[in-house]
VEXDREN-2710 file (C-alpha; in Angstrom, 1 decimal):
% VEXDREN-2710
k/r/px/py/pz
1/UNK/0.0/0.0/0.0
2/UNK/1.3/3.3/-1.1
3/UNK/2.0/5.7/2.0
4/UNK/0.7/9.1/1.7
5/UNK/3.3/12.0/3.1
6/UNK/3.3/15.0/4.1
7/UNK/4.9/18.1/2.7
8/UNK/7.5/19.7/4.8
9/UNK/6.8/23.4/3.9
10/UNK/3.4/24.0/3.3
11/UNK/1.5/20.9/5.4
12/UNK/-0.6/19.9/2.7
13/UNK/-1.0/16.0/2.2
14/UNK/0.7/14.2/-1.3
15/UNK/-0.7/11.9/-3.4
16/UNK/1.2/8.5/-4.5
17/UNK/3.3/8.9/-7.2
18/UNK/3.4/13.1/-6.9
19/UNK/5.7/15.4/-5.4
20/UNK/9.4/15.8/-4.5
21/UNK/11.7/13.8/-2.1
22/UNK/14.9/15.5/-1.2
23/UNK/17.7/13.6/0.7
24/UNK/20.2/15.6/2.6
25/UNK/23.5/14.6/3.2
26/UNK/23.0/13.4/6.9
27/UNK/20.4/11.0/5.7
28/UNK/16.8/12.6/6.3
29/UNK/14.1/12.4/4.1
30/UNK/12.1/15.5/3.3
31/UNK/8.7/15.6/0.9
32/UNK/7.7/18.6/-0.9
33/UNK/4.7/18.8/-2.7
34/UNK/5.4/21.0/-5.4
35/UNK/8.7/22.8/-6.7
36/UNK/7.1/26.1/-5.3
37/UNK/7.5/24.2/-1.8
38/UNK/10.8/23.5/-2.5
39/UNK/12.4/26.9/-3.9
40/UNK/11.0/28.1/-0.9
41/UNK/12.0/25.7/1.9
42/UNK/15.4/24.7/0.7
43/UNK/16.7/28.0/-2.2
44/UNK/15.6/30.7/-0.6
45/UNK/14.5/29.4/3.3
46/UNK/12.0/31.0/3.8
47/UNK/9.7/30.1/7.5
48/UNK/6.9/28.8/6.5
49/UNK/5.2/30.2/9.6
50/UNK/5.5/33.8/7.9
51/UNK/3.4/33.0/4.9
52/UNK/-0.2/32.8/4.8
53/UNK/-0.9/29.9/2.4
54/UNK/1.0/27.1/4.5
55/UNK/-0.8/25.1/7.2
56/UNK/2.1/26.6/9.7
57/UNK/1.2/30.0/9.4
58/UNK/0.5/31.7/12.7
59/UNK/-0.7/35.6/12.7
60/UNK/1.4/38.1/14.2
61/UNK/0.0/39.4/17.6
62/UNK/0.4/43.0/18.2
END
């Protein structure tokens, strides 16, 4: 049975046979969902708790 993961940056859940796997030198698995996920998380690191269409986000409180 395929297993369905979960993207790293954004939350959302992927489908069997979609999305990205990146393998880091130390041995750790990450799954992106898309290459916009990806750019973001890995090129450019960007927080995914600072952008409002991720699962992670959380509001500033003034």
């Amino acid at each position: 049975m395929p297993r369905i993961h979960v993207c790293e940056f954004c939350g959302k859940e992927i489908e069997p046979g979609t999305g990205l796997m990146y393998v880091k030198l130390d041995g750790s698995i990450h799954w992106y969902c898309s290459s916009k996920c990806f750019k973001n998380a890995v090129k450019l690191r960007r927080d995914p708790r600072k952008l409002k269409w991720t699962k992670h986000y959380t509001p500033l409180r003034k």
